[in-house]
C-alpha positions as CSV (number, residue, x, y, z in Angstrom):
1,X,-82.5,55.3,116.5
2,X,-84.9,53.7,113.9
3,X,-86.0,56.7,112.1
4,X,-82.1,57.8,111.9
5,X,-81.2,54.5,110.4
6,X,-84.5,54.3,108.2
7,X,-82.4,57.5,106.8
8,X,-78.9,57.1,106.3
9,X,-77.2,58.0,103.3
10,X,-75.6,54.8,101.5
11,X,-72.6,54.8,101.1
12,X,-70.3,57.0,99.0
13,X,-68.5,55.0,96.4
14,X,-65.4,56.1,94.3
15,X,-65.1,55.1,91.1
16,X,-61.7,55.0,90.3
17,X,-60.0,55.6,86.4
18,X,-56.8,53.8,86.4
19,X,-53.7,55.0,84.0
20,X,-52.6,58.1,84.6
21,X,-54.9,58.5,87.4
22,X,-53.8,56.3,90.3
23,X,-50.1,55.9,88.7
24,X,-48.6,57.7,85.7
25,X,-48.9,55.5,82.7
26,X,-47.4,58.0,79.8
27,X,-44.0,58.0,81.8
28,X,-43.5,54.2,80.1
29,X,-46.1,51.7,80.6
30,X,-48.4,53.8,77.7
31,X,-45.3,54.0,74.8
32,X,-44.8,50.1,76.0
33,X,-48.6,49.3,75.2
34,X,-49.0,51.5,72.4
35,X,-45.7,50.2,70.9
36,X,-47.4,46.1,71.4
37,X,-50.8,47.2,69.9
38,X,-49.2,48.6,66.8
39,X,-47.0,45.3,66.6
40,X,-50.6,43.0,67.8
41,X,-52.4,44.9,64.8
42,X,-49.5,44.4,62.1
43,X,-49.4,40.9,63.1
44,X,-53.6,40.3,63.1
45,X,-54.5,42.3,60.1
46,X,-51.1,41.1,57.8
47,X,-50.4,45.4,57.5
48,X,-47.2,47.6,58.0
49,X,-46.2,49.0,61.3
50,X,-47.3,52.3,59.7
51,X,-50.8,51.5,59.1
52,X,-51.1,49.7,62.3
53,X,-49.8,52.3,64.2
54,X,-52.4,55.0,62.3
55,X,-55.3,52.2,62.7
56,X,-54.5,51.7,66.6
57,X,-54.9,55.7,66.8
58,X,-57.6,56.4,64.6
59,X,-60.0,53.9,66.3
60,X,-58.6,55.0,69.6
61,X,-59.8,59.1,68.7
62,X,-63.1,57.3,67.1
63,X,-64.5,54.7,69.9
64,X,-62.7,55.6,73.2
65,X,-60.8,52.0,72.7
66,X,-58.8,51.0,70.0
67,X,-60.5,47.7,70.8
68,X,-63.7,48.4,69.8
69,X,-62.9,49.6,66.1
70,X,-60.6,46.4,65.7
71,X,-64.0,44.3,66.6
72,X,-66.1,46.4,64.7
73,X,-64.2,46.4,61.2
74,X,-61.9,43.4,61.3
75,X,-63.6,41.1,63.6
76,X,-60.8,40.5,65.8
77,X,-60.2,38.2,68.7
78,X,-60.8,40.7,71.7
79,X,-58.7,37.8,74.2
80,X,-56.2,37.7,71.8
81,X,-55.3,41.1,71.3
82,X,-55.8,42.2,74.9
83,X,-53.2,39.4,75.5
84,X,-50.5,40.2,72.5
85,X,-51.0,44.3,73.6
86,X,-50.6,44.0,77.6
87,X,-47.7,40.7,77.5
88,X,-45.0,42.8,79.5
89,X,-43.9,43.4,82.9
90,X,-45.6,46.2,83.9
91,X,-43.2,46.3,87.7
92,X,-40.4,48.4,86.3
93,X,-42.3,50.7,84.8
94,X,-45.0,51.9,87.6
95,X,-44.8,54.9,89.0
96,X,-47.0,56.7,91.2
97,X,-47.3,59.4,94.3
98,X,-45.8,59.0,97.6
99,X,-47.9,57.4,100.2
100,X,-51.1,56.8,97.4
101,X,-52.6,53.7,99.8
102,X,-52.8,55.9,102.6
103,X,-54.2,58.8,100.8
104,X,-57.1,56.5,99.0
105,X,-58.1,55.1,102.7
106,X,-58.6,58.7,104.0
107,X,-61.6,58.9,101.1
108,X,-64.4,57.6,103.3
109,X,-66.8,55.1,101.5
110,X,-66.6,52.2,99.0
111,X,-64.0,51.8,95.8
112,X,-64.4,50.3,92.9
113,X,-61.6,50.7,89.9
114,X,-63.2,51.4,86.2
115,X,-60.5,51.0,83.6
116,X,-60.7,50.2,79.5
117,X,-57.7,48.0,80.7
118,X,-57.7,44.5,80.3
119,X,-58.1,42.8,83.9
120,X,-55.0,40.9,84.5
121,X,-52.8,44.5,83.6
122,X,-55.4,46.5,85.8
123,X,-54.7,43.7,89.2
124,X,-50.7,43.9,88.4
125,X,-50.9,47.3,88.3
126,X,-52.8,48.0,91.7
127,X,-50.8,44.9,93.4
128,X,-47.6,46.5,92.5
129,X,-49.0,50.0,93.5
130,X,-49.9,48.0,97.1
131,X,-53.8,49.5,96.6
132,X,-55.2,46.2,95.6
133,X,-57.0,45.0,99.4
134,X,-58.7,48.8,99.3
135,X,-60.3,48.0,96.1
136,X,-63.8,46.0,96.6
137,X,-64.5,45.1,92.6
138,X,-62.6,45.8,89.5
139,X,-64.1,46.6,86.2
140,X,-62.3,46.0,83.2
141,X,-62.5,45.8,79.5
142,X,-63.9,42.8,79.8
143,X,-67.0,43.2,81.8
144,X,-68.3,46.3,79.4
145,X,-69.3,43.6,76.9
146,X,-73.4,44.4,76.5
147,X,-75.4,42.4,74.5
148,X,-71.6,41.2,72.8
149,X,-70.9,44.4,71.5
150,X,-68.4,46.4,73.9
151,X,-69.3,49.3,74.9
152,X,-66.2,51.1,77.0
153,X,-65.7,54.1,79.2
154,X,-67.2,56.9,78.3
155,X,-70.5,55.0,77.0
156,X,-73.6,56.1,79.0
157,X,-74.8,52.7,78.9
158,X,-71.8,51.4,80.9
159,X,-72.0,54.0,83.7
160,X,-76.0,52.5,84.1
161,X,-74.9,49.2,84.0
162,X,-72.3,50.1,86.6
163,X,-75.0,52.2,88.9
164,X,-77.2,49.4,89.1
165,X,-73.8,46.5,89.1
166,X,-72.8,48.1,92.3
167,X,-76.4,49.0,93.7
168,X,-75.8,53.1,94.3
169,X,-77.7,55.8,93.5
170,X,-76.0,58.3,91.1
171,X,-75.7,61.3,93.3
172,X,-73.5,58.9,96.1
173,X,-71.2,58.1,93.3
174,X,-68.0,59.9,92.8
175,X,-66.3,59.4,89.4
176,X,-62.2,60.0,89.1
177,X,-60.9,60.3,85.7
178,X,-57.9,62.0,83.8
179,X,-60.0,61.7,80.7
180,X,-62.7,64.9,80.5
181,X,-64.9,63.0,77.9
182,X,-65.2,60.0,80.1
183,X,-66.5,62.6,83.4
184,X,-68.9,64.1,80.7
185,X,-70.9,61.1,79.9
186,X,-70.6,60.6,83.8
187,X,-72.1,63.5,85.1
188,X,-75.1,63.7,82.3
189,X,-76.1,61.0,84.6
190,X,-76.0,62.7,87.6
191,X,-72.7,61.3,89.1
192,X,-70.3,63.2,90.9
193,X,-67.1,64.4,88.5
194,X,-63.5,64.6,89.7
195,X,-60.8,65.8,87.0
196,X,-57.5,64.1,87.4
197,X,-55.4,66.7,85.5
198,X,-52.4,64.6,84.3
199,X,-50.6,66.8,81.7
200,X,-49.6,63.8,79.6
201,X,-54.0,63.1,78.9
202,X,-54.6,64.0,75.8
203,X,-57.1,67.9,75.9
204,X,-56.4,67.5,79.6
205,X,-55.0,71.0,79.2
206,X,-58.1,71.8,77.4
207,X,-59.6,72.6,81.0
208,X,-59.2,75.8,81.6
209,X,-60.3,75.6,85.4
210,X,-63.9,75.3,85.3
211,X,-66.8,73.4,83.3
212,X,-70.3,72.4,83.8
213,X,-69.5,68.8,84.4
214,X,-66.6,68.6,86.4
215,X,-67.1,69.0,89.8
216,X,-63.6,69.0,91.7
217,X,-60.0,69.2,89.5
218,X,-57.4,67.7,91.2
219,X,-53.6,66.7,90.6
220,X,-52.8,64.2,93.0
221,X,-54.9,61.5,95.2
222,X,-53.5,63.7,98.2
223,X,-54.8,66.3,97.1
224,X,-58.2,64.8,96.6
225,X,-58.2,63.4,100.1
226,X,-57.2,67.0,101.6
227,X,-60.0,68.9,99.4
228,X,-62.8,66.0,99.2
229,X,-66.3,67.5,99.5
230,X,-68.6,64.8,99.0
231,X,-69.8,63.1,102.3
């Protein structure tokens, strides 16, 4: 009995992506926060909606957050615009698969949500999905600040904060993501990969089926929870 416990595996934990992963953002919560970032940055900077709108993209293609280039060049409020951008209710406009609490409890092992969402939008969300109790921590926009300079998903600096935040070795952590950049960084680490194909990600349909660092490709959390084979 010692020498069994001395070596049991820790446990598995699932890092979870959060639009268009666990619900389908592009359907309209994505237009509705793209549409208040383009307003937050016309307002902030004093610049048309066009500019704003080609700003909010550009930095978004450039940085992985349209956050991070809105720090980096105009030295904007990150509280302020993560307040302005995400100030709707996000209840009408959530949708997600049929029985998705059920399927996430069938995943044996920790879970721990890893979203470039600001906080209070990522606990709506997964409250009004009815996930929230199966979700241990929740890391947000806000806690990839490092050193004060944020450093969002897919930065290789965040996923080692993260491995050592949550105490687990690499190779017990599965990472779920729609976005194939974000598994990239992940599995140069050594960290499990699954691909969330949602056809609205951006490249998504890049994928052609296979690729060094993704592990599993999946379309639905059922389907994750029917194929899973990490133990």
């Amino acid at each position: 009995m010692h020498m069994a416990a001395a070596h049991k595996q820790p446990d598995l934990v699932w890092l979870f992506d959060l639009d268009n992963t666990l619900h389908n953002a592009s359907a309209f919560i994505f237009p509705t926060i793209d549409g208040l970032m383009t307003q937050s940055i016309a307002q902030l900077l004093d610049v048309s909606t066009s500019q704003a709108n080609q700003l909010r993209h550009d930095y978004w293609q450039r940085y992985g957050a349209t956050l991070i280039g809105l720090i980096k060049h105009h030295g904007i409020c990150h509280k302020q615009f993560l307040h302005l951008s995400h100030d709707f209710d996000v209840v009408a406009q959530v949708l997600s698969e049929s029985g998705l609490a059920r399927h996430l409890q069938r995943l044996p092992g920790r879970k721990v949500l890893c979203t470039n969402a600001p906080a209070n939008y990522a606990h709506r969300v997964i409250n009004e999905l009815g996930i929230q109790p199966l979700f241990e921590r929740v890391f947000s926009i806000e806690d990839m600040f490092l050193q004060q300079r944020c450093h969002p998903k897919p930065s290789k600096r965040l996923m080692q904060q993260l491995l050592a935040r949550l105490d687990a070795p690499a190779h017990r952590v599965i990472f779920v993501d729609d976005t194939l950049r974000n598994l990239k960084a992940a599995h140069q680490l050594g960290i499990h990969t699954v691909h969330f194909a949602h056809p609205s990600t951006p490249f998504s349909s890049d994928y052609a089926g296979r690729a060094p660092y993704i592990d599993l490709r999946v379309s639905s959390i059922k389907e994750l929870s029917q194929r899973c084979p990490f133990g």
